[in-house]
SEKOL-228360 format. One record per atom (N, C-alpha, C, O): residue in three letters; residue number from 1; atom name; chain; x, y, z. Coordinates in Angstrom, 3 decimals, always signed. Atoms other than C-alpha are relative to their C-alpha. Layout:
{rec "ALA",NUM,"CA","A",{X,Y,Z}}
...
This chain:
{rec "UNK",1,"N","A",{+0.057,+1.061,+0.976}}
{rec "UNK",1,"CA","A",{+1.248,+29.732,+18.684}}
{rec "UNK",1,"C","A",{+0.865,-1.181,+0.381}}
{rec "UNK",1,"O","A",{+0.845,-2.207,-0.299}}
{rec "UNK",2,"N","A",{-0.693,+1.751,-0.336}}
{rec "UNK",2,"CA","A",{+3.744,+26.954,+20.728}}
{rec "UNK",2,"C","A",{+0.999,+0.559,-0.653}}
{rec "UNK",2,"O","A",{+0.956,+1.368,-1.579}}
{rec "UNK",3,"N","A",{-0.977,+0.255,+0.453}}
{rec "UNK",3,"CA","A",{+6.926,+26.621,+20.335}}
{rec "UNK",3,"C","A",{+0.320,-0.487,-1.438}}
{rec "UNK",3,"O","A",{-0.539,-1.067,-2.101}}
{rec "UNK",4,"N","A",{-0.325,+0.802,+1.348}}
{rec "UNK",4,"CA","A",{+8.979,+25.608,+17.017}}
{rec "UNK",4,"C","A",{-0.226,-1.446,-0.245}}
{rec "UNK",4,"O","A",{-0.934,-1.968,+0.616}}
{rec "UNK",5,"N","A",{-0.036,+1.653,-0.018}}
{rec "UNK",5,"CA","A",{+9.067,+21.981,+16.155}}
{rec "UNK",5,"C","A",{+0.418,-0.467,-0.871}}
{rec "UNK",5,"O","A",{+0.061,+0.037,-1.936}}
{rec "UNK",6,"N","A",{-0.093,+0.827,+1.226}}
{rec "UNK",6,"CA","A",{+10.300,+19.796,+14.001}}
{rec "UNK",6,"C","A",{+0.040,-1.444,+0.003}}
{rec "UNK",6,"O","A",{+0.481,-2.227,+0.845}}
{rec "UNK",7,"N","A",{+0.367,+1.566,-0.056}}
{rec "UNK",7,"CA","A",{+9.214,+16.529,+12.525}}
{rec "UNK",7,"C","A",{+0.682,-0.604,-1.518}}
{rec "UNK",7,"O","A",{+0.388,-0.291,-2.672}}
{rec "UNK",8,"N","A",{-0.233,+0.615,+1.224}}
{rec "UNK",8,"CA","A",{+11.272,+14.204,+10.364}}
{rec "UNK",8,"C","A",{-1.125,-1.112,-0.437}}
{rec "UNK",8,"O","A",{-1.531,-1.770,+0.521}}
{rec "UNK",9,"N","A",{+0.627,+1.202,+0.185}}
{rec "UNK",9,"CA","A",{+9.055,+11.623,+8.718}}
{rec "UNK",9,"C","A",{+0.990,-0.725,-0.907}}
{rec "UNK",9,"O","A",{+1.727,-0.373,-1.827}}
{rec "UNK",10,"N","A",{-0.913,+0.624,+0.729}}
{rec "UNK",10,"CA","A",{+10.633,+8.892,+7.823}}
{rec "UNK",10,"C","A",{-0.705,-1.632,-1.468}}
{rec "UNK",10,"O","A",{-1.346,-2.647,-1.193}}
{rec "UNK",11,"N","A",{+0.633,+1.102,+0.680}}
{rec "UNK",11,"CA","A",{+9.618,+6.457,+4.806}}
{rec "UNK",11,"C","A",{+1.343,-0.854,-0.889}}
{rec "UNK",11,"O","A",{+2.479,-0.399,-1.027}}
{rec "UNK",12,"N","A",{-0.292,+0.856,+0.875}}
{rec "UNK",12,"CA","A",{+10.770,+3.470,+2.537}}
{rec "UNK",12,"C","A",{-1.167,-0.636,-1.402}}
{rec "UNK",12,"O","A",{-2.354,-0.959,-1.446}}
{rec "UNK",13,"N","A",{+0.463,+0.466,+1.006}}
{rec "UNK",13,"CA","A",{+10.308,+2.437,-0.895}}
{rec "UNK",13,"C","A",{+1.155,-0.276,-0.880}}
{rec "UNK",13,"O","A",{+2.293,+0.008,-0.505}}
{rec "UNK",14,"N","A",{-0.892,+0.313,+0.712}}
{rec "UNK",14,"CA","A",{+12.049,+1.134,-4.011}}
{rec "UNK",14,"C","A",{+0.949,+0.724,-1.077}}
{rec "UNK",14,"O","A",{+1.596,+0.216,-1.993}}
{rec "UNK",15,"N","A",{-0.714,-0.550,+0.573}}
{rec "UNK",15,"CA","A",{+13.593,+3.781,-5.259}}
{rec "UNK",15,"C","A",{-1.070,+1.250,-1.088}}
{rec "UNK",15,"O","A",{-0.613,+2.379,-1.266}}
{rec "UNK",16,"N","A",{+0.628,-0.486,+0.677}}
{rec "UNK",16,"CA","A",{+10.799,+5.205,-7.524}}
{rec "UNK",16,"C","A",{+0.109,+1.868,+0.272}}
{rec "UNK",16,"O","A",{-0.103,+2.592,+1.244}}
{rec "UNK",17,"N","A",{-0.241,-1.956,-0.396}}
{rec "UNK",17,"CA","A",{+11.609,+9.273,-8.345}}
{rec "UNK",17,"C","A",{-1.009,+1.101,-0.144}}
{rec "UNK",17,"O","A",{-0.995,+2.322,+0.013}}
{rec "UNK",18,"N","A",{+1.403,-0.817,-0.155}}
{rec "UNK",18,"CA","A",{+8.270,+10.242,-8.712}}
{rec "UNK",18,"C","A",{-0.512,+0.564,+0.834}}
{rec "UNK",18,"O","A",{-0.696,+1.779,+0.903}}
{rec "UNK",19,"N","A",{-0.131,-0.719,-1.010}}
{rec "UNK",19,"CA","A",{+7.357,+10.074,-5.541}}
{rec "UNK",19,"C","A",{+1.092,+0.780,+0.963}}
{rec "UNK",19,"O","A",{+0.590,+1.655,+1.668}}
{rec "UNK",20,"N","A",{-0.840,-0.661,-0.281}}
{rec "UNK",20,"CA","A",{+10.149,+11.397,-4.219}}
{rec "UNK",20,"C","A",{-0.045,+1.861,-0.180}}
{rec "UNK",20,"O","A",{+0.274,+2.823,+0.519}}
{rec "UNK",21,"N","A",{+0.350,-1.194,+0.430}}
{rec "UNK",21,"CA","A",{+9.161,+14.227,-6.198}}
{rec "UNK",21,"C","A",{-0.677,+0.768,+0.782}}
{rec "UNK",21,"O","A",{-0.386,+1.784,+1.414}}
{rec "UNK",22,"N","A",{+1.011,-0.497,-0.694}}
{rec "UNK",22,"CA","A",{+5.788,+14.398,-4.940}}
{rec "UNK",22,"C","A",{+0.437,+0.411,+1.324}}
{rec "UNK",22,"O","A",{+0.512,+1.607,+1.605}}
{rec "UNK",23,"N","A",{-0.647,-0.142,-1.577}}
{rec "UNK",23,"CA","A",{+7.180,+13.985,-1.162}}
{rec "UNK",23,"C","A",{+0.549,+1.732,+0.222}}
{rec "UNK",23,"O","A",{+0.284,+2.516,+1.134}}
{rec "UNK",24,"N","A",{-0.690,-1.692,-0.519}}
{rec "UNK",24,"CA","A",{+9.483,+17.633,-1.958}}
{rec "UNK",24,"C","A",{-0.912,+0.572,-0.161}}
{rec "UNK",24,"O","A",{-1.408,+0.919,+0.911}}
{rec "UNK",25,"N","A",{+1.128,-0.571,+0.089}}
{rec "UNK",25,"CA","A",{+6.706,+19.205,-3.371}}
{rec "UNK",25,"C","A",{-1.020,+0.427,+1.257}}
{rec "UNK",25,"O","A",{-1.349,+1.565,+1.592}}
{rec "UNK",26,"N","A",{+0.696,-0.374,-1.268}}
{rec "UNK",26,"CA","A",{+4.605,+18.757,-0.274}}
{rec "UNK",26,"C","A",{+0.832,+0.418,+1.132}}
{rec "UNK",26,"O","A",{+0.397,+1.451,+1.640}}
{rec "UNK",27,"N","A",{-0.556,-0.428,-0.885}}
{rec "UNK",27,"CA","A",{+7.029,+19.146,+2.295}}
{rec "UNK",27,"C","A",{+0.151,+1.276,-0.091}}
{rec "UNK",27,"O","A",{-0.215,+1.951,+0.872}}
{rec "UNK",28,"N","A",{-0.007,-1.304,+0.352}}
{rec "UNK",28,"CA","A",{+7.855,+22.497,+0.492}}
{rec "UNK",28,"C","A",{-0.930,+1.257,+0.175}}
{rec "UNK",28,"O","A",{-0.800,+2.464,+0.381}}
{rec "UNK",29,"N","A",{+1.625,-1.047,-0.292}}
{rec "UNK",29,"CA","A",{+3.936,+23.561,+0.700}}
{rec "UNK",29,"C","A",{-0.074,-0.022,+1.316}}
{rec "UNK",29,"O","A",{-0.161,+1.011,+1.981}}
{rec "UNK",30,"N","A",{+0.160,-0.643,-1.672}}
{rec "UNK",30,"CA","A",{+3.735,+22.759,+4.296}}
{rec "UNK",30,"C","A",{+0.727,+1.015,+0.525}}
{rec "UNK",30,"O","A",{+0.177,+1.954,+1.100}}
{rec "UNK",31,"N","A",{-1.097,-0.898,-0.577}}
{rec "UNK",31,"CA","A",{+7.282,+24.557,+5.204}}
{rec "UNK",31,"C","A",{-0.188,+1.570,-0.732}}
{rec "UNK",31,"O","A",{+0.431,+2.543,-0.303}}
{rec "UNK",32,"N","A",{+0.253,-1.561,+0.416}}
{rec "UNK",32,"CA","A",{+6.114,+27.748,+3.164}}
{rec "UNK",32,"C","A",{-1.048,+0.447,+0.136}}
{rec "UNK",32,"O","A",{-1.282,+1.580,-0.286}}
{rec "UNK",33,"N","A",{+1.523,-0.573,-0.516}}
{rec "UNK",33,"CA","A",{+2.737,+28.137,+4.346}}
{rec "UNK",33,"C","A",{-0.136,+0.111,+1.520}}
{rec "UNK",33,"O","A",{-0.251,-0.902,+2.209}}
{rec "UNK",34,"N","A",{-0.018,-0.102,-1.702}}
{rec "UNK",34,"CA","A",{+2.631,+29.361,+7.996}}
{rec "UNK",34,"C","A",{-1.752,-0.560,+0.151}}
{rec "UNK",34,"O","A",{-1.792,-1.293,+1.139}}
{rec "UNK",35,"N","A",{+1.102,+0.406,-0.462}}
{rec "UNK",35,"CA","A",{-0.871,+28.447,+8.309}}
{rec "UNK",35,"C","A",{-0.435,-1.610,-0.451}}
{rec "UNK",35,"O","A",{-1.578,-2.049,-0.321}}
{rec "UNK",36,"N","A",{+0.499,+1.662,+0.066}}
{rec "UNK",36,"CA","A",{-0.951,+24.602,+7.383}}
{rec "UNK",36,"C","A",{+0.817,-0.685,+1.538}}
{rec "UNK",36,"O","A",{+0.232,-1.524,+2.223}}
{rec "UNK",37,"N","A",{-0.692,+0.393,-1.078}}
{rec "UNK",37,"CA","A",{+1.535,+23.889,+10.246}}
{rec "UNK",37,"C","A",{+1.016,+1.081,+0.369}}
{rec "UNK",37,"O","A",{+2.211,+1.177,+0.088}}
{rec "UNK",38,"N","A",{-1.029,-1.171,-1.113}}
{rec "UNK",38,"CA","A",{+2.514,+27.167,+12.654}}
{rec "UNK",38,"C","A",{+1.119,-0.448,+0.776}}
{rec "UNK",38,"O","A",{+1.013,-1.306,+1.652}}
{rec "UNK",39,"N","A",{-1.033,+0.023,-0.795}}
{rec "UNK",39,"CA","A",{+6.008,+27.410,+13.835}}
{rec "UNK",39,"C","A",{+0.361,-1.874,+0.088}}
{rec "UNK",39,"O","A",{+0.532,-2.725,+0.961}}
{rec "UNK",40,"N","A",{-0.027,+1.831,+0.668}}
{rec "UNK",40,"CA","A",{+6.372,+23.779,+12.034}}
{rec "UNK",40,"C","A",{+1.197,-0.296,-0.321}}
{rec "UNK",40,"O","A",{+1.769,+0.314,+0.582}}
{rec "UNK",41,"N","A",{-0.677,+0.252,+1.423}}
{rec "UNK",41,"CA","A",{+9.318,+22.615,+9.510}}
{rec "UNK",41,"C","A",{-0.608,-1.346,+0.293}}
{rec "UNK",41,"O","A",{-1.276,-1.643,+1.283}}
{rec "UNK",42,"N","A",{+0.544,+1.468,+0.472}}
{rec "UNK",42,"CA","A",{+8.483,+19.074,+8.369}}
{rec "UNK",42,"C","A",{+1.008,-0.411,-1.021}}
{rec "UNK",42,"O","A",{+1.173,+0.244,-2.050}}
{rec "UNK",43,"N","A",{-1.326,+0.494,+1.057}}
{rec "UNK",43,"CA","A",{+11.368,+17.288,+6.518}}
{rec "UNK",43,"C","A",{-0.168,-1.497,+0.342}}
{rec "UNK",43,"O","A",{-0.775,-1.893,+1.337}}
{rec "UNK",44,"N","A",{+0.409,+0.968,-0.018}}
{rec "UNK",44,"CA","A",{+11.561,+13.792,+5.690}}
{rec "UNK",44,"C","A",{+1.649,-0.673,-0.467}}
{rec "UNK",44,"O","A",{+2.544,-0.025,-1.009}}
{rec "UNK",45,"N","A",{-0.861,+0.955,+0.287}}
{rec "UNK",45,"CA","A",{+14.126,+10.522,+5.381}}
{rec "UNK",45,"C","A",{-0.318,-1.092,-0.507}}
{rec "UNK",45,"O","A",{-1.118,-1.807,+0.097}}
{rec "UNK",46,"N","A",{+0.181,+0.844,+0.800}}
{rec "UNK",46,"CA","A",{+14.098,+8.237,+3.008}}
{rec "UNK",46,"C","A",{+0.938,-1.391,-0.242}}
{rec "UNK",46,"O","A",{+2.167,-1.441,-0.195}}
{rec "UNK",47,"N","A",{-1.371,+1.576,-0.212}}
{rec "UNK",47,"CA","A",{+15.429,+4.105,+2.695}}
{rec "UNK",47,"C","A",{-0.546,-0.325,-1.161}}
{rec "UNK",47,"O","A",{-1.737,-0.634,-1.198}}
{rec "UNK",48,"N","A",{-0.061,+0.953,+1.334}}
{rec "UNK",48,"CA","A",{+15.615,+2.841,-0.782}}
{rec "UNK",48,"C","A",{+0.185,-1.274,+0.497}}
{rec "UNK",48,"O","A",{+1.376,-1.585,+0.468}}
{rec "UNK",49,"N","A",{-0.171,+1.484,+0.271}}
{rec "UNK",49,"CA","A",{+15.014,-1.045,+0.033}}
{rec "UNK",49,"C","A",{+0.368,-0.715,-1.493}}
{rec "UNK",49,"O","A",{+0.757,-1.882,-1.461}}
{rec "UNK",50,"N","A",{-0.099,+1.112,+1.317}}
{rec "UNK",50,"CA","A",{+15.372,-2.238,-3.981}}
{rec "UNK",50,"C","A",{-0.616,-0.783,-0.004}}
{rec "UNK",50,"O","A",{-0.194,-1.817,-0.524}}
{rec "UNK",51,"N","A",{+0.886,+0.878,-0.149}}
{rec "UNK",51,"CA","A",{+12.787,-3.882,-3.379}}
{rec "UNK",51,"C","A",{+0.905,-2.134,+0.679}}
{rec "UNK",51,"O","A",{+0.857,-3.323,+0.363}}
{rec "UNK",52,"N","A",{-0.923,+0.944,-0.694}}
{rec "UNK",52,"CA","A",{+15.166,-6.164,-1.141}}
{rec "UNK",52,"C","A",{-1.096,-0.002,+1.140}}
{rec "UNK",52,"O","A",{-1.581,+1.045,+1.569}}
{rec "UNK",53,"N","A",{+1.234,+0.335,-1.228}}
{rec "UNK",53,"CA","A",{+12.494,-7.719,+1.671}}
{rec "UNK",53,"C","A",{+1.043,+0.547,+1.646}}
{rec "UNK",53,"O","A",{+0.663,+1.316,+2.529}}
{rec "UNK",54,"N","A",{-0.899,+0.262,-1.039}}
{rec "UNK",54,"CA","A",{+16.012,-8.311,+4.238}}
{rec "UNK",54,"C","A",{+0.784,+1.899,-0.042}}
{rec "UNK",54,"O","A",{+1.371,+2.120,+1.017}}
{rec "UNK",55,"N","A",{-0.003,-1.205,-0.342}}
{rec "UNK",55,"CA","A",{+16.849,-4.015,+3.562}}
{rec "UNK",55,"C","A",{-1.298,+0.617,+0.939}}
{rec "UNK",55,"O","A",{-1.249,+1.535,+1.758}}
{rec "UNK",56,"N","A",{+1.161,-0.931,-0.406}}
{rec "UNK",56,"CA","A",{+13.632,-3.002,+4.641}}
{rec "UNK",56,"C","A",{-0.225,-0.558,+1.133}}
{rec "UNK",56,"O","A",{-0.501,+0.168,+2.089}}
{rec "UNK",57,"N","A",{+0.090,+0.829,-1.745}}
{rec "UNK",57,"CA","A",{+13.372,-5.575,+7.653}}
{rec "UNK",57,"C","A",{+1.425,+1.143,+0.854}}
{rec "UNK",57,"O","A",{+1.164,+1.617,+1.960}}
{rec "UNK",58,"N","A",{-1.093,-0.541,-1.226}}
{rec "UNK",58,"CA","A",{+17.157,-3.611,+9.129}}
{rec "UNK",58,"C","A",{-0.338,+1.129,-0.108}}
{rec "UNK",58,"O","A",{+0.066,+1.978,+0.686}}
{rec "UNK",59,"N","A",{+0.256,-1.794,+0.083}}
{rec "UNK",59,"CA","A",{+15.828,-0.430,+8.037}}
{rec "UNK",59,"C","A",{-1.055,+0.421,+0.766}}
{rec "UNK",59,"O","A",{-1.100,+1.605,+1.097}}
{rec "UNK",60,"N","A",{+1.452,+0.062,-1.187}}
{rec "UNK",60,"CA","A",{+12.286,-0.997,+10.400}}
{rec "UNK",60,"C","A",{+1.173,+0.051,+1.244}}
{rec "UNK",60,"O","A",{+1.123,+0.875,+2.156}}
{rec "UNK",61,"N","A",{-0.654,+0.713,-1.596}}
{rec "UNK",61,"CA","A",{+14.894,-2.420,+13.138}}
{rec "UNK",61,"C","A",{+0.817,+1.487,+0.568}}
{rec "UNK",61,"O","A",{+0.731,+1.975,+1.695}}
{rec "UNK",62,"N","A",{-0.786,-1.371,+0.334}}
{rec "UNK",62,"CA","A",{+17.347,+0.983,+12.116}}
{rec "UNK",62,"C","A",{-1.034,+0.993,+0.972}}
{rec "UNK",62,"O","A",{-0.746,+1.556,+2.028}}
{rec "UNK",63,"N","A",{+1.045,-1.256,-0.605}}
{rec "UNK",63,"CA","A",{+14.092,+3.234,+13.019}}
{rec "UNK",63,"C","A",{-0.468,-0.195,+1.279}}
{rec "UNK",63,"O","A",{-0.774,+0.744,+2.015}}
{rec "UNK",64,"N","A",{+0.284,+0.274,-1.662}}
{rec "UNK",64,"CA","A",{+13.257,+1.471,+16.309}}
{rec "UNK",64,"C","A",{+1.240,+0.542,+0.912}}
{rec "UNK",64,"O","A",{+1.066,+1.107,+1.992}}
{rec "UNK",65,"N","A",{-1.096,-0.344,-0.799}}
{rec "UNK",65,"CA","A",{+16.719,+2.137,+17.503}}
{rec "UNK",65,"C","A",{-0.174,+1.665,+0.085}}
{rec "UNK",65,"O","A",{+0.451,+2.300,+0.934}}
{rec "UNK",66,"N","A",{-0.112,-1.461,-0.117}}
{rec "UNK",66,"CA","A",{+15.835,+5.857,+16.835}}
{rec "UNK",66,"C","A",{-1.232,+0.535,+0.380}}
{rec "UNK",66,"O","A",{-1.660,+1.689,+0.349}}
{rec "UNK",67,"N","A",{+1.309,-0.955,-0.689}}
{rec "UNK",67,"CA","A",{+12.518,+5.662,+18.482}}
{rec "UNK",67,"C","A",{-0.962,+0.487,-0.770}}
{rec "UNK",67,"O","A",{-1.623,+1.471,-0.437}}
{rec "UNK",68,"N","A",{+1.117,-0.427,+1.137}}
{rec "UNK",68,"CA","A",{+10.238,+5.814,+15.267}}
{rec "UNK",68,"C","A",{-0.977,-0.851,+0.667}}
{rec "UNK",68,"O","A",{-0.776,-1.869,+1.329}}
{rec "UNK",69,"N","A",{+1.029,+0.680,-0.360}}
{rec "UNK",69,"CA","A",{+6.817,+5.046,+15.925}}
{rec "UNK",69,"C","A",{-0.718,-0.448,-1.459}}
{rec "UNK",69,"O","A",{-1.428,-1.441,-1.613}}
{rec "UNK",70,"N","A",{+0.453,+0.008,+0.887}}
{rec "UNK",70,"CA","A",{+5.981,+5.493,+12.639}}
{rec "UNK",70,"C","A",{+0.161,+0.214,-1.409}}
{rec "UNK",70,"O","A",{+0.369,+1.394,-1.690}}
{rec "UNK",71,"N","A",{-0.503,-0.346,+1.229}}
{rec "UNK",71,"CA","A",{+6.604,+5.133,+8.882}}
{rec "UNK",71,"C","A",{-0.890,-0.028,-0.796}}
{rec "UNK",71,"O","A",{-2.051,-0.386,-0.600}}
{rec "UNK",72,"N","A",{+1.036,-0.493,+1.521}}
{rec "UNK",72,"CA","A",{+5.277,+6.066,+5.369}}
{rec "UNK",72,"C","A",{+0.885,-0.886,-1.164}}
{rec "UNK",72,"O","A",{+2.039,-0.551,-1.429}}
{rec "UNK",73,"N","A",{-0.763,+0.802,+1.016}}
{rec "UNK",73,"CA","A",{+6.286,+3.241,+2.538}}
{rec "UNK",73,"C","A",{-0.326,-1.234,+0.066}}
{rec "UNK",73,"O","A",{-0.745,-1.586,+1.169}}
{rec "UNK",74,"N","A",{-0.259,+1.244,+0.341}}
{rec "UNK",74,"CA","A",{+6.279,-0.206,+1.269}}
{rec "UNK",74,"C","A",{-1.258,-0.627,-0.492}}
{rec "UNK",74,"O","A",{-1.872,-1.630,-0.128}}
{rec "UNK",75,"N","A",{+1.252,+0.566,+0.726}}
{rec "UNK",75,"CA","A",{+3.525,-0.344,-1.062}}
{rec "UNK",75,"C","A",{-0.155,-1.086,-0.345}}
{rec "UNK",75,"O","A",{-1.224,-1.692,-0.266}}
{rec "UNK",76,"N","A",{+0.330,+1.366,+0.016}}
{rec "UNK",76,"CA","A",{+4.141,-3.256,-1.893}}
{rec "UNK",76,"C","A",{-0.416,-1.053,+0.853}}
{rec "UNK",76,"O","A",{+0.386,-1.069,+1.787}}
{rec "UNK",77,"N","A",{+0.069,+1.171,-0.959}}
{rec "UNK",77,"CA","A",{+2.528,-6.655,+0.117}}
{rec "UNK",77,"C","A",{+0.739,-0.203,+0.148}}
{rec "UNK",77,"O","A",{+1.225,+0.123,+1.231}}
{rec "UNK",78,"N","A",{-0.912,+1.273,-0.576}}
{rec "UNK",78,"CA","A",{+4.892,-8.805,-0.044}}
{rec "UNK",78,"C","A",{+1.466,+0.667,+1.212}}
{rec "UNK",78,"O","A",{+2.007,+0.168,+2.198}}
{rec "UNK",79,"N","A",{-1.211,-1.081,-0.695}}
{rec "UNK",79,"CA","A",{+7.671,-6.319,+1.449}}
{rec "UNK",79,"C","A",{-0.952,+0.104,+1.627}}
{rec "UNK",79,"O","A",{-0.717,-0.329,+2.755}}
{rec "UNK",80,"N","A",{+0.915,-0.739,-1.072}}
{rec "UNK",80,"CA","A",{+4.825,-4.784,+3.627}}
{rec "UNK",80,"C","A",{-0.106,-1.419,+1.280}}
{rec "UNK",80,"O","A",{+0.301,-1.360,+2.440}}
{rec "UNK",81,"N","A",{+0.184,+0.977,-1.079}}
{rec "UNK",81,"CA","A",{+4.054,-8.032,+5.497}}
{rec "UNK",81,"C","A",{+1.135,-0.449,+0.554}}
{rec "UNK",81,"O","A",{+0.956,-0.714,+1.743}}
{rec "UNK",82,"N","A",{-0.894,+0.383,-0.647}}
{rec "UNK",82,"CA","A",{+7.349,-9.090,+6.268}}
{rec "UNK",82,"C","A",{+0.689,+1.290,+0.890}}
{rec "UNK",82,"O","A",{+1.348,+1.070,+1.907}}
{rec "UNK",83,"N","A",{-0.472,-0.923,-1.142}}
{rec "UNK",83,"CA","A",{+8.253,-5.452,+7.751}}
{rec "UNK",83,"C","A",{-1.159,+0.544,+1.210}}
{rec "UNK",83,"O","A",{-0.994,+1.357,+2.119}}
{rec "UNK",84,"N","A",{+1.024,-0.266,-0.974}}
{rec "UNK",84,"CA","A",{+4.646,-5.572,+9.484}}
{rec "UNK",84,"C","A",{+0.425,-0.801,+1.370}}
{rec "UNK",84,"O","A",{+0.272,-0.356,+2.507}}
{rec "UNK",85,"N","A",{-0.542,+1.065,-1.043}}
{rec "UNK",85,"CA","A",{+6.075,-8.481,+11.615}}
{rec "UNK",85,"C","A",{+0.850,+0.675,+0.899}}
{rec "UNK",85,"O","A",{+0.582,+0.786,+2.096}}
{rec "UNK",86,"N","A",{-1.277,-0.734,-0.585}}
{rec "UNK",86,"CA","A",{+9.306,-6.577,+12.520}}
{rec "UNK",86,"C","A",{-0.545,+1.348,+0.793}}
{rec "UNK",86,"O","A",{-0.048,+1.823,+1.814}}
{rec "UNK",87,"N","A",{+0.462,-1.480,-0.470}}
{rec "UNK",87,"CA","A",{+7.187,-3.270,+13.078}}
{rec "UNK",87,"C","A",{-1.118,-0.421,+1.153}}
{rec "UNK",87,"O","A",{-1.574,+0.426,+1.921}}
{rec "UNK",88,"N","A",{+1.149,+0.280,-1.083}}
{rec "UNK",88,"CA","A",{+4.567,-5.216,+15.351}}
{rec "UNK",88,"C","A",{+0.973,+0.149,+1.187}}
{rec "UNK",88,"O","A",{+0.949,+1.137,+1.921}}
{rec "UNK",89,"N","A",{-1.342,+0.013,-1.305}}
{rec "UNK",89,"CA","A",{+7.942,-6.356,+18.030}}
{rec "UNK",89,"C","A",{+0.367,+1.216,+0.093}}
{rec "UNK",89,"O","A",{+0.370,+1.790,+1.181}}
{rec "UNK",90,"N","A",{-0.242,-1.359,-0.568}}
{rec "UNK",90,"CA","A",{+8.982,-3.095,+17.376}}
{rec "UNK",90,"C","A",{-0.978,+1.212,+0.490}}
{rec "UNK",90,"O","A",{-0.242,+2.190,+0.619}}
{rec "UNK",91,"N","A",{+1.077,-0.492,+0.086}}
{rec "UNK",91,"CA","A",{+6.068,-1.163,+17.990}}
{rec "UNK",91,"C","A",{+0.167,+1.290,-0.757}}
{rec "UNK",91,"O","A",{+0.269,+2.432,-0.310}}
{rec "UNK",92,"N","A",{-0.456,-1.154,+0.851}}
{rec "UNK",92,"CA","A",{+6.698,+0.748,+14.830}}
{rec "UNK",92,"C","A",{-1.683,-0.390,-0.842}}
{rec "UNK",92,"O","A",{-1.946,-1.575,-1.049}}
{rec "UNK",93,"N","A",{+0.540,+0.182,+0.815}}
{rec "UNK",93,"CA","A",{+3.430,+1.308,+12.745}}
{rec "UNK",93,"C","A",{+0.172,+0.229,-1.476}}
{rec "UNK",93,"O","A",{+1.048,+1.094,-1.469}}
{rec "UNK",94,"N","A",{-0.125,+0.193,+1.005}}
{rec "UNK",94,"CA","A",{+3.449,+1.118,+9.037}}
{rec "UNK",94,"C","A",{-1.244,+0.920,-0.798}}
{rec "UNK",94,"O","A",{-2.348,+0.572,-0.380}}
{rec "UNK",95,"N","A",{+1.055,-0.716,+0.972}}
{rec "UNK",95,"CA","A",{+1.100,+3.522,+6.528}}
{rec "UNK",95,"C","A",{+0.180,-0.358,-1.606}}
{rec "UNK",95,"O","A",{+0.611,+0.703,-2.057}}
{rec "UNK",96,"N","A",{-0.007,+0.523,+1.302}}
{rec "UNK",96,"CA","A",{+1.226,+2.082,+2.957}}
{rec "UNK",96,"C","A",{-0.796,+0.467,-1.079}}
{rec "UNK",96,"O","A",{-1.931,+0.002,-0.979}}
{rec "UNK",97,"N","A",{+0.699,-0.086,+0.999}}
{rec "UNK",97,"CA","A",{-0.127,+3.385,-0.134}}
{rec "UNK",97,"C","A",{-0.883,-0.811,-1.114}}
{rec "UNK",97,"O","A",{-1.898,-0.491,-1.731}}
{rec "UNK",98,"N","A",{+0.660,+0.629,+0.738}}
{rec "UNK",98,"CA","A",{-0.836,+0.720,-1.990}}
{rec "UNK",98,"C","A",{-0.142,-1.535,+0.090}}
{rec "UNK",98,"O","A",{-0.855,-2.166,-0.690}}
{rec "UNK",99,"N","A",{-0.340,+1.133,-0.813}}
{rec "UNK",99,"CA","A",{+0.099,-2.532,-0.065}}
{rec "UNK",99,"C","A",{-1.952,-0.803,+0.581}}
{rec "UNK",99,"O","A",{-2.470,-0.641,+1.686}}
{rec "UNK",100,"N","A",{+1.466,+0.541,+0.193}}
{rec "UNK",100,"CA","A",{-3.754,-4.446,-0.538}}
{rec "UNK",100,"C","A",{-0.051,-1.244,+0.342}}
{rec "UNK",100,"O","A",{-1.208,-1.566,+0.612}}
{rec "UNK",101,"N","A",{+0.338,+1.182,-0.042}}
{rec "UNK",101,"CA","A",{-3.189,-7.949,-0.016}}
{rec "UNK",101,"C","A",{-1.220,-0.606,+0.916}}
{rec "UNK",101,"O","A",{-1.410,+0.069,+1.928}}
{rec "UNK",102,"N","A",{+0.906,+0.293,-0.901}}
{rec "UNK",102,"CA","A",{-6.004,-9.750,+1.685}}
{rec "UNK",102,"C","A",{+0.338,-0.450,+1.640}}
{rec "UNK",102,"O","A",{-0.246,-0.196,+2.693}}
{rec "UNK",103,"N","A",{-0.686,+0.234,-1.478}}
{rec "UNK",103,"CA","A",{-4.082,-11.012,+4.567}}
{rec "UNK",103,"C","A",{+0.361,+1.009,+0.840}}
{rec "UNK",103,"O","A",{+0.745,+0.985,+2.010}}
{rec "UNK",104,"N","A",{-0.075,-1.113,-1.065}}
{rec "UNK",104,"CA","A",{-3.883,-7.727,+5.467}}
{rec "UNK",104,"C","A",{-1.486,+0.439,+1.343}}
{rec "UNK",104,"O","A",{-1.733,+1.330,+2.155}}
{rec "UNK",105,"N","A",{+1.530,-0.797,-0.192}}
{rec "UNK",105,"CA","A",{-7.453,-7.634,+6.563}}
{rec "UNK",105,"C","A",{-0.626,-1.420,+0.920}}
{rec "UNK",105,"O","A",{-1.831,-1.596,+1.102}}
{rec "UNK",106,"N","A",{+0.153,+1.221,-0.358}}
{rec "UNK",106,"CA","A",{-7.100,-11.250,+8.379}}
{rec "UNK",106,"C","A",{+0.211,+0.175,+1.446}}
{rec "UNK",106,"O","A",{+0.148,-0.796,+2.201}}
């Protein structure tokens, strides 16, 4: 079945404890089910921006220095586009839940 592994994922958002919730919840189902991800753990890090645009820009820059390719957060546009910029130079991609603006699609 491969070696162990482990994967932090790392996301940002404004603090909201809902998801947060959701987030343990799943991490919990993957890490206790050997058959969703064998010889897995999956744990995750989290950046409260406050919906501060200039947190979430050093916190993209933060994850490049550690070699992230990839984050989960910043539903919001307006946030989202200004850390899409930072995450393009960095070649960090971005996954967003709810982040719709049309300029995304430009």
């Amino acid at each position: 079945l491969g070696s162990p592994a482990n994967y932090t994922i790392k996301m940002m958002n404004w603090g909201v404890d809902g998801e947060a919730n959701a987030v343990d919840l799943a991490v919990k189902d993957v890490n206790n089910n050997p058959l969703i991800l064998p010889n897995t753990f999956v744990d995750y890090s989290y950046v409260n921006h406050g919906l501060n645009p200039a947190v979430a820009v050093e916190a993209m820059i933060d994850y490049s220095n550690e070699d992230t390719t990839l984050v989960i957060g910043n539903p919001l546009s307006t946030i989202s586009a200004q850390t899409a910029v930072v995450g393009t130079v960095y070649g960090i991609a971005q996954i967003s839940s709810s982040a719709s603006a049309t300029f995304f699609s430009d």
